[in-house]
C-alpha positions as CSV (number, residue, x, y, z in Angstrom):
1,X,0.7,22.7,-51.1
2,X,2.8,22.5,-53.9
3,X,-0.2,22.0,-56.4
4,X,-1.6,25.4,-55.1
5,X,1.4,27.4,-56.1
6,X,2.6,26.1,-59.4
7,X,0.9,27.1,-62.8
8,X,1.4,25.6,-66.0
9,X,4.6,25.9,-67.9
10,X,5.1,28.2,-70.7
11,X,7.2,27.5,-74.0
12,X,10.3,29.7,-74.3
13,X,11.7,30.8,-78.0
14,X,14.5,28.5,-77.2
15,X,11.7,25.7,-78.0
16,X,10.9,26.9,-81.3
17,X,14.6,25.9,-82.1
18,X,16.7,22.7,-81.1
19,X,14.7,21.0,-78.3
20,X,17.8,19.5,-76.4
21,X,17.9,16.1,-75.0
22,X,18.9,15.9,-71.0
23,X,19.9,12.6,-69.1
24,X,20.4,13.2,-65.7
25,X,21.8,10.7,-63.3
26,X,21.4,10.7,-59.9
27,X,23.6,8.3,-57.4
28,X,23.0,7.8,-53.9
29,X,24.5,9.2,-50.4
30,X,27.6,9.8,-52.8
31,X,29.5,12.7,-50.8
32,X,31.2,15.6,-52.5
33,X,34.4,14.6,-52.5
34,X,34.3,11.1,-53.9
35,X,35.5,11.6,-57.1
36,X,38.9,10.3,-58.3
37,X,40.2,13.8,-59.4
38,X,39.5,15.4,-56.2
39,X,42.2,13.0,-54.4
40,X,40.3,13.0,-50.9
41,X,41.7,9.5,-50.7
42,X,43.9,9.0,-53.1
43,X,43.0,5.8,-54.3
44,X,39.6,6.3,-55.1
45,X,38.8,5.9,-58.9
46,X,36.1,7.4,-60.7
47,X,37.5,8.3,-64.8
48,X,34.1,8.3,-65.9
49,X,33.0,11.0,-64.0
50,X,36.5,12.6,-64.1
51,X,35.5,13.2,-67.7
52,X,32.5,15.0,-67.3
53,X,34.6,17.5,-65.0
54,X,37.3,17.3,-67.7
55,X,35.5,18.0,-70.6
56,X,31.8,20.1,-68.7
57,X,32.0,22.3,-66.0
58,X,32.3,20.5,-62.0
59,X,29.9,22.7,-59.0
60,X,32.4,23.3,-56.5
61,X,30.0,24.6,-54.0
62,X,26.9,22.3,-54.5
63,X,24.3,21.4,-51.9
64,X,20.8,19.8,-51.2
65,X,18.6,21.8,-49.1
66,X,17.6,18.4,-46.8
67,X,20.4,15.7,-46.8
68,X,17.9,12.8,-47.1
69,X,16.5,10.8,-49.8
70,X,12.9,11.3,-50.3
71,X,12.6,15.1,-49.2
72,X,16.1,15.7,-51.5
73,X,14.4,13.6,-54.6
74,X,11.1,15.8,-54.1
75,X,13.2,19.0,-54.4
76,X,15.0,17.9,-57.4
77,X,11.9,16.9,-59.0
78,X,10.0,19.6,-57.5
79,X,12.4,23.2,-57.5
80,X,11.0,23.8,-54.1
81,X,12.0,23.6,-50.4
82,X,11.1,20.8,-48.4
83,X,8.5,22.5,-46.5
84,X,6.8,23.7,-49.6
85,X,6.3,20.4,-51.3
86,X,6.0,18.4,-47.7
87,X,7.8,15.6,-48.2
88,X,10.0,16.1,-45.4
89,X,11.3,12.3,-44.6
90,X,11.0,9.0,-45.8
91,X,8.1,8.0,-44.5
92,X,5.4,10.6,-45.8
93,X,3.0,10.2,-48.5
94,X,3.0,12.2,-51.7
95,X,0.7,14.7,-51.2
96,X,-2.7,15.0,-53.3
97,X,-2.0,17.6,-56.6
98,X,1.8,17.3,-56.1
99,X,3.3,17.8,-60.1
100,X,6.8,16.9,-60.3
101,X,9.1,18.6,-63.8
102,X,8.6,16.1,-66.2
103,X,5.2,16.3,-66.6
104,X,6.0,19.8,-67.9
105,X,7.9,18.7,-70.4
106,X,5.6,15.7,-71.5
107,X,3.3,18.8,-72.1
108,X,6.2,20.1,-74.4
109,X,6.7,17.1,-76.3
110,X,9.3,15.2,-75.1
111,X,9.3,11.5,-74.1
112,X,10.5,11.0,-70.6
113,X,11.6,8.1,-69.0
114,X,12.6,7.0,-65.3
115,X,14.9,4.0,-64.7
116,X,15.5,2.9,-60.7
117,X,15.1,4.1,-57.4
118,X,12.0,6.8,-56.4
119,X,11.8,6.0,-53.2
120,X,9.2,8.9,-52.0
121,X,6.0,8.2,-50.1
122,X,4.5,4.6,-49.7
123,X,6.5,1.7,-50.9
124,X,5.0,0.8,-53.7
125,X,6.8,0.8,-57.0
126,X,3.8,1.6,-59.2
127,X,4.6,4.0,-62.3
128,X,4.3,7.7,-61.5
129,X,2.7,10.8,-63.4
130,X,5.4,12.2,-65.8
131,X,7.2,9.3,-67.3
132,X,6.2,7.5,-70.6
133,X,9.0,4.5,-69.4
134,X,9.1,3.9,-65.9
135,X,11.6,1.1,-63.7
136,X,11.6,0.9,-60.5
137,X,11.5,-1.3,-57.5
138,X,10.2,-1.5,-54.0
139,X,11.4,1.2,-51.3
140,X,15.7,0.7,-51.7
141,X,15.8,-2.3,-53.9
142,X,18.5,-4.5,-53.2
143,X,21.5,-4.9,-55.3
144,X,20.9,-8.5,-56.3
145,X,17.6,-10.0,-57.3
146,X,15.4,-10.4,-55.0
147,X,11.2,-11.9,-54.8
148,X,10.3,-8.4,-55.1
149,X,11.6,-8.1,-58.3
150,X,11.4,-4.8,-60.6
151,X,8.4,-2.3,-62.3
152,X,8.2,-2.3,-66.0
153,X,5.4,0.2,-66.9
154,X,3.0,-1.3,-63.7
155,X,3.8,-4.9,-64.1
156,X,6.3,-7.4,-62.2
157,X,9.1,-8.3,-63.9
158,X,12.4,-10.8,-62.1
159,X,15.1,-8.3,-61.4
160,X,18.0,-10.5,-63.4
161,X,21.1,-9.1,-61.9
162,X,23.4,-6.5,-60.4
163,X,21.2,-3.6,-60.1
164,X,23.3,-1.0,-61.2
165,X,23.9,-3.2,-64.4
166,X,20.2,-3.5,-65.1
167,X,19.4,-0.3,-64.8
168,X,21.4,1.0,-67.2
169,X,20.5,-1.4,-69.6
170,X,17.1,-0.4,-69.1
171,X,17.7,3.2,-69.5
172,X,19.6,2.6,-72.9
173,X,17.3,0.1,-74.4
174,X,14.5,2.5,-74.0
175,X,16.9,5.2,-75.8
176,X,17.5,2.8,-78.7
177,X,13.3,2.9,-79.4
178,X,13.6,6.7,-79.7
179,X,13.4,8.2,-83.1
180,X,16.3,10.5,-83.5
181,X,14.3,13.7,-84.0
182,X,12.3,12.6,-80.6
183,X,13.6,14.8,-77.7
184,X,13.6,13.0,-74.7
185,X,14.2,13.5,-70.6
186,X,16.3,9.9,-68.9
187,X,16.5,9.9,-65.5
188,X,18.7,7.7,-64.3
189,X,18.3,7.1,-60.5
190,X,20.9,4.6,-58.7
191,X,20.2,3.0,-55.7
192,X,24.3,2.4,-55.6
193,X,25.8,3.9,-53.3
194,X,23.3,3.3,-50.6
195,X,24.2,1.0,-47.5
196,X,24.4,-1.9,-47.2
197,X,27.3,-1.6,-49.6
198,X,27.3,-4.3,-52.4
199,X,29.8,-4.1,-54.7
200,X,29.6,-5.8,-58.1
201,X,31.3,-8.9,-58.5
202,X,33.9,-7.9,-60.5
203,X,34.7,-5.0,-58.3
204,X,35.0,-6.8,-55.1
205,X,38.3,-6.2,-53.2
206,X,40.0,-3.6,-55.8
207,X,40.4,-1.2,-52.6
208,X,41.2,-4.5,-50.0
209,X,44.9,-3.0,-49.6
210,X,44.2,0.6,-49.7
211,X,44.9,2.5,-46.6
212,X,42.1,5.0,-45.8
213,X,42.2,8.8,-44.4
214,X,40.5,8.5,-41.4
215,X,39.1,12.6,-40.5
216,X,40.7,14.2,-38.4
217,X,37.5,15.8,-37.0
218,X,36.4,12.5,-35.7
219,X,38.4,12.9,-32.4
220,X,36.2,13.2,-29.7
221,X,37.8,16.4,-27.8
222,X,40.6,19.0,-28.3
223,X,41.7,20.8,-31.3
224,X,39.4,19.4,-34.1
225,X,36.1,19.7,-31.5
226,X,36.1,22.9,-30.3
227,X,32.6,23.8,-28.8
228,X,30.8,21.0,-30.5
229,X,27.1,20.9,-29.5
230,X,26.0,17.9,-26.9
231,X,23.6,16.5,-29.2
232,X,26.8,15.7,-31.6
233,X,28.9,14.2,-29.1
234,X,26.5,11.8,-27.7
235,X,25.5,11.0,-30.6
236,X,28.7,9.0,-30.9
237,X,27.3,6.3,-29.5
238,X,24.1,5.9,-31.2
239,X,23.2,3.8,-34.7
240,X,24.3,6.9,-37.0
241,X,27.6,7.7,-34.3
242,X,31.0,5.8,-35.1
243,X,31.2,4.1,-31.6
244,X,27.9,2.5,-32.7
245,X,27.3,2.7,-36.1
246,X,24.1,0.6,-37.1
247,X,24.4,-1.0,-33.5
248,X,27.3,-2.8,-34.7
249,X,31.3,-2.6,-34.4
250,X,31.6,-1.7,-37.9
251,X,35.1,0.5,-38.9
252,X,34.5,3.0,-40.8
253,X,37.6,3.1,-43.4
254,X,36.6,-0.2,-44.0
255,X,33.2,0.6,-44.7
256,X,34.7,3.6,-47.1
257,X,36.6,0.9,-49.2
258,X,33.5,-1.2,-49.6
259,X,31.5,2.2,-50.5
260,X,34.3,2.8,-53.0
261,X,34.1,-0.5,-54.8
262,X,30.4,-0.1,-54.9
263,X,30.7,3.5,-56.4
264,X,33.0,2.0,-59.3
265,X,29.7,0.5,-61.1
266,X,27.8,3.8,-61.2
267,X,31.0,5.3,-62.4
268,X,31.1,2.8,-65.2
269,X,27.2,3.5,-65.9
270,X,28.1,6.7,-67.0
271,X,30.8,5.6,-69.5
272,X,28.0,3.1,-71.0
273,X,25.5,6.2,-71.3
274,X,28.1,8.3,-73.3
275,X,29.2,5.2,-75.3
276,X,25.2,4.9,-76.7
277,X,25.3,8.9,-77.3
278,X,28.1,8.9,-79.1
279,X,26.9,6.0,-81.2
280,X,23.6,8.4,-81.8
281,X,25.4,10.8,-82.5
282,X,24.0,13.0,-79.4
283,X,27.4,13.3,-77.6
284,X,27.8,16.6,-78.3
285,X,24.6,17.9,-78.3
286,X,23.0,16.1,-75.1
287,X,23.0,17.9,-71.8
288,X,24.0,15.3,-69.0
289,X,24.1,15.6,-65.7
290,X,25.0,13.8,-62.5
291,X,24.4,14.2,-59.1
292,X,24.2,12.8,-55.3
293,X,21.0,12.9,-53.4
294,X,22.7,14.1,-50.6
295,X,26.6,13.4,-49.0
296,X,27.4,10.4,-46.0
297,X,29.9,11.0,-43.6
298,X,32.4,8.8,-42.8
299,X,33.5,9.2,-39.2
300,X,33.2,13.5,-39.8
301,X,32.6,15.1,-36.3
302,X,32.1,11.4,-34.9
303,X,29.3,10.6,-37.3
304,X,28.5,8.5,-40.2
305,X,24.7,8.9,-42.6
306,X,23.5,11.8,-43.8
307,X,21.1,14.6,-41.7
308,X,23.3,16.7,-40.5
309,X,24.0,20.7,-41.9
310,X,27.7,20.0,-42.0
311,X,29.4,19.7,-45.1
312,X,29.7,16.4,-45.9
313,X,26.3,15.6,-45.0
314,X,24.8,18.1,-47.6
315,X,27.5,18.9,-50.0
316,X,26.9,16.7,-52.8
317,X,29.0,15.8,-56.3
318,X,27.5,18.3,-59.1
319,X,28.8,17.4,-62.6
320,X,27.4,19.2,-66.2
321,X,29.0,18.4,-69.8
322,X,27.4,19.6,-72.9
323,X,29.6,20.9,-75.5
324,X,27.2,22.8,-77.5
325,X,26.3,24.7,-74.5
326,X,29.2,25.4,-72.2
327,X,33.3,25.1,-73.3
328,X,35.0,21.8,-70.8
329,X,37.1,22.3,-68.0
330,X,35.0,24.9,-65.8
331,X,34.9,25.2,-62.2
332,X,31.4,26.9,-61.2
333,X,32.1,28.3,-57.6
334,X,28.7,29.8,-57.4
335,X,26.4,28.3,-55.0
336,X,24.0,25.7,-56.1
337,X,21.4,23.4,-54.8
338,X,19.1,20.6,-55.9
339,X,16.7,23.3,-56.2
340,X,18.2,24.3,-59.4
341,X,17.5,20.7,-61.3
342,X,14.1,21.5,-62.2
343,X,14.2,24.8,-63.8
344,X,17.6,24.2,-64.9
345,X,16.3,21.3,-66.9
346,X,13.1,23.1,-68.2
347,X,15.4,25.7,-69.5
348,X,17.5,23.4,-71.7
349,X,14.3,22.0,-72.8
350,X,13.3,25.5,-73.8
351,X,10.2,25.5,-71.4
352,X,9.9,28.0,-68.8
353,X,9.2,26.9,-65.1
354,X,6.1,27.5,-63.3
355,X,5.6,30.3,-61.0
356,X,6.8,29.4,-57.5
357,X,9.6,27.4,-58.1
358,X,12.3,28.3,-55.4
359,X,15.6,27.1,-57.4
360,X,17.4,29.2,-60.3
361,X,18.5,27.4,-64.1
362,X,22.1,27.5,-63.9
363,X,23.0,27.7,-67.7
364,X,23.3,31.7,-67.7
365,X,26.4,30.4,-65.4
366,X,27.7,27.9,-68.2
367,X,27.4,30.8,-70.9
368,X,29.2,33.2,-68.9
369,X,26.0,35.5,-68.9
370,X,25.9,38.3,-66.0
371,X,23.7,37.4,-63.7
372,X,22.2,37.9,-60.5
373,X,23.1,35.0,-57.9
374,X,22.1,34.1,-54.3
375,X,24.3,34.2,-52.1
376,X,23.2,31.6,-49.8
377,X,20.5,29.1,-49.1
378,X,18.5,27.4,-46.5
379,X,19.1,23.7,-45.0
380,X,16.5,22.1,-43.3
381,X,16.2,18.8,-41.3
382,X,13.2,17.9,-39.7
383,X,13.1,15.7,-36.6
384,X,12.1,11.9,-37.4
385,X,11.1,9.7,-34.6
386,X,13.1,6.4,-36.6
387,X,16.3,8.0,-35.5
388,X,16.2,10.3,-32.6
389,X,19.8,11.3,-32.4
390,X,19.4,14.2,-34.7
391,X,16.9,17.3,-34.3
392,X,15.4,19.8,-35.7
393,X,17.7,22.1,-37.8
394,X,18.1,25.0,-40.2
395,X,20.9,26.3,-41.3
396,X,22.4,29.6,-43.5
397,X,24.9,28.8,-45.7
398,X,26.6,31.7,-47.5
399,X,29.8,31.8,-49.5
400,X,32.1,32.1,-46.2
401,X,29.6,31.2,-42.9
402,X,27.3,28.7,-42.2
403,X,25.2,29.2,-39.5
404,X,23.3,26.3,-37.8
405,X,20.2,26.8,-35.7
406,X,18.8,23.9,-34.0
407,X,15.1,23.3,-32.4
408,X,13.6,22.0,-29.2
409,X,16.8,20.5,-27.8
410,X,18.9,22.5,-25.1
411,X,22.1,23.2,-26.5
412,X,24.1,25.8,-28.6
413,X,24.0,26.7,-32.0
414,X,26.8,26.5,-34.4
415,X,28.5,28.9,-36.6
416,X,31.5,28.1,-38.8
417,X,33.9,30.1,-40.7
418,X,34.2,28.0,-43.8
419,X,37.3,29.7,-45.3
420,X,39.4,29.5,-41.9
421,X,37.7,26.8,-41.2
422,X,36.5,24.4,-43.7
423,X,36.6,21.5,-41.2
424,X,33.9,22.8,-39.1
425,X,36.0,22.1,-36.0
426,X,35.7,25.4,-34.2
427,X,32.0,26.3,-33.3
428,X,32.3,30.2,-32.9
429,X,28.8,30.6,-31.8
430,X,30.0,31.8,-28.0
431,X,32.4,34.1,-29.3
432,X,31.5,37.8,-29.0
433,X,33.3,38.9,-32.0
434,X,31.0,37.3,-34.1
435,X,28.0,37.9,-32.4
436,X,26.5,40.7,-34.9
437,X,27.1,38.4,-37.8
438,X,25.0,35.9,-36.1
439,X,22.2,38.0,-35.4
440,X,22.3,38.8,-39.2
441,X,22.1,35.4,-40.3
442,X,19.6,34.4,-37.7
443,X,17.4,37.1,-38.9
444,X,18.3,35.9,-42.8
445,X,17.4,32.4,-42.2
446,X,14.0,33.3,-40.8
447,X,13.3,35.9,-43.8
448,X,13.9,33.3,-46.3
449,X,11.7,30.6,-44.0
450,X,8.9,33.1,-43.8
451,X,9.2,34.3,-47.7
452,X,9.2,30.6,-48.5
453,X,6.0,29.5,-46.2
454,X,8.3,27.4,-44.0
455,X,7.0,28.7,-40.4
456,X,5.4,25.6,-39.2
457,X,7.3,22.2,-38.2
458,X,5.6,19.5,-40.5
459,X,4.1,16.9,-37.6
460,X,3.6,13.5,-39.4
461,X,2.0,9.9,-38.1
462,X,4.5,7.3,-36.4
463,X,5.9,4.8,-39.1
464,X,8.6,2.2,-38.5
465,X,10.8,1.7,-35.9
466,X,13.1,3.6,-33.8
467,X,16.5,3.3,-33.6
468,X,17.3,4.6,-30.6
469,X,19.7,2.5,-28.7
470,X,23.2,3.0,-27.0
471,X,26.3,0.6,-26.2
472,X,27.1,0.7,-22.5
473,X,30.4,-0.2,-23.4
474,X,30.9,2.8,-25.4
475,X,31.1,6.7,-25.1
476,X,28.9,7.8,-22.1
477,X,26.6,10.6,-22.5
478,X,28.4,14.4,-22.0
479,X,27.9,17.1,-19.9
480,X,26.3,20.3,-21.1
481,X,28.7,22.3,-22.8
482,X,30.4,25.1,-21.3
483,X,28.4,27.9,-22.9
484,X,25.5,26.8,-20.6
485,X,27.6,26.1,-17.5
486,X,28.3,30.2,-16.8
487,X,26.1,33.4,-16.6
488,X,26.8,35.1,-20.0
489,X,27.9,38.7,-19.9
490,X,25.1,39.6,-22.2
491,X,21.9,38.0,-23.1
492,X,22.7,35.0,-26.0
493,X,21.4,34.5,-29.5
């Protein structure tokens, strides 16, 4: 347990001086490459967040280590690896002694408050250990008001309008009340862009005429699905496949446009946070940051959601401006991960992170100070009985291949050759050539799972309900794929 491996914080010297404020705002199942100056689809608009890129630093190469919300929200708040802290879907409790980063820097004197989605363990909304100010709703909140209404510091209060709105007014409110020699933590956590999209009022139908890129890997055969595993294929026609999506007939460009409207709020909530720093005079000083909880595909591979080990599943948007700390205008290529949040943040705050933390700070990066860097990470996913379609997976994901290994299903592996092959459309697992370099990274992945504690597959109680049908209209299932039609000359992988 997580409790059992973390020890108490220690100041750094960097405390004794300027303790440095840190907003960080997190956004929901926003992918990697939906941001306006990225030009994925060209019409897509985000200045806000442009200008964090513009004038701080934009990770090319961040990740998550599980693309889904409550084990990805545990590893932010948490620097460690699913299977360390346990929470490894959406469903599972907390567990007992579980001490998530802002406690730490309670213990350091800072005020720390949380505005909007937790969504980790039960459902309730009730304030958690950490946070002086705490918001929050119900499980995903909906983005107009509802009966359930909002949290305000453990009581019920009406949730009065657009939820991205009201969070952010919230979060500022509660930074007006701070004295300006208070440091504080803000953690602003949207439940925008989760499904069901709902864009804001004023926002609805700015994309209506925009023609969307439809990918070209979601073809179901030939060039752009070479050797892709049976699992992905069939899962084409399941609630997270694009011949089924949700068990409906929804397109998916059209679902893009509405995710796009809905993405222009959050986008604007960051313009509203720099407006109050500015007018504190903080701007410059303040170390913000914004992230996705994990990426959503959009017909990639013949998929929509989250889950997967490809690219736009756990590739996320990873955006850092603080002038006093870092020049504007930097590209980071290095790899980096949710992971890094925590100790990241603790470091800013001049407070050094607890033993056992699995994630690195990244600010030696942002100075330009020499240092040592992995190389790769691990990705896990662990099977959840709600939706079927997807197993069991860990994956290595290193500067140029990403190996995927999958458990208890019969099928192939994957491995990709991201520089030739950024697409992931040609699987090279069956191809001799490579088959040293996949030993390698088979025997990496396991190192870092047994360095890490992660030998075991987390078993947890049935909750909720499956989603496990198909259309009989639709794609019927595939055969096994070649690999496993034909004696191998040697014995596979």
């Amino acid at each position: 347990m997580l409790a059992t491996m973390v020890g108490a914080p220690a100041l750094t010297a960097a405390a004794a001086g300027k303790r440095r404020n840190v907003i960080f705002i997190l956004s929901d199942d926003h992918r990697y490459d939906a941001l306006g100056f990225l030009k994925a689809q060209p019409w897509l608009e985000t200045p806000q967040l442009d200008r964090i890129a513009r004038e701080g630093a934009y990770f090319k190469n961040a990740f998550v280590t599980t693309a889904l919300c409550s084990p990805s929200r545990a590893t932010i708040l948490t620097g460690a690896y699913a299977h360390r802290h346990r929470i490894v879907d959406n469903n599972t409790p907390i567990p007992k002694g579980t001490v998530f980063f802002p406690s730490h820097l309670q213990k350091a004197g800072y005020k720390t408050g949380f505005f909007g989605k937790w969504h980790m363990g039960a459902e309730t909304d009730e304030p958690k250990p950490g946070f002086d100010q705490w918001v929050s709703f119900r499980g995903q909140g909906t983005y107009l008001p509802n009966p359930n209404g909002l949290n305000v510091n453990g009581k019920n209060v009406p949730q009065k309008g657009y939820i991205t709105d009201e969070l952010t007014d919230y979060a500022l409110d509660w930074m007006r009340t701070l004295p300006k020699e208070q440091p504080y933590f803000l953690y602003l956590s949207h439940k925008a862009v989760h499904a069901e999209f709902e864009p804001a009022e004023r926002h609805k139908g700015r994309y209506r005429d925009a023609k969307f890129v439809y990918p070209p890997t979601m073809a179901a055969e030939g060039e752009m699905a070479q050797h892709r595993p049976m699992w992905v294929q069939n899962q084409r026609n399941s609630w997270h496949g694009v011949d089924y999506s949700y068990h409906s007939t929804l397109d998916v460009g059209e679902y893009y446009k509405r995710y796009a409207e809905t993405l222009l709020a959050v986008d604007e909530s960051v313009g509203r946070v720099f407006e109050e720093l500015k007018r504190r005079g903080e701007l410059e000083s303040t170390l913000v940051i914004y992230m996705g909880d994990n990426g959503f595909a959009f017909g990639e591979h013949g998929l929509i959601d989250k889950r997967t080990a490809y690219e736009e599943s756990m590739r996320v948007p990873l955006l850092a401006r603080c002038p006093e700390l870092f020049p504007g205008g930097r590209t980071v290529t290095e790899v980096v991960a949710n992971l890094d949040i925590m100790p990241t943040v603790l470091d800013a705050a001049g407070v050094t992170p607890p033993k056992g933390v699995d994630g690195l700070s990244w600010l030696p990066l942002m100075r330009q100070q020499k240092v040592e860097w992995r190389k790769e990470f691990l990705y896990e996913y662990y099977w959840e009985r709600n939706f079927p379609q997807t197993p069991t997976m860990h994956a290595l994901r290193g500067g140029r291949y990403k190996f995927i290994r999958y458990q208890g299903i019969w099928d192939v592996d994957e491995l990709y050759d991201m520089q030739e092959d950024p697409l992931e459309s040609r699987n090279l697992i069956a191809n001799e050539k490579y088959a040293g370099l996949i030993q390698q990274m088979r025997e990496r992945l396991f190192d870092v799972l047994e360095h890490t504690g992660g030998m075991e597959i987390p078993l947890q109680r049935d909750r909720g309900a499956q989603q496990n049908l198909r259309n009989p209209e639709k794609a019927k299932a595939v055969d096994f794929p070649e690999e496993l039609k034909r004696t191998p000359a040697r014995q596979r992988n």
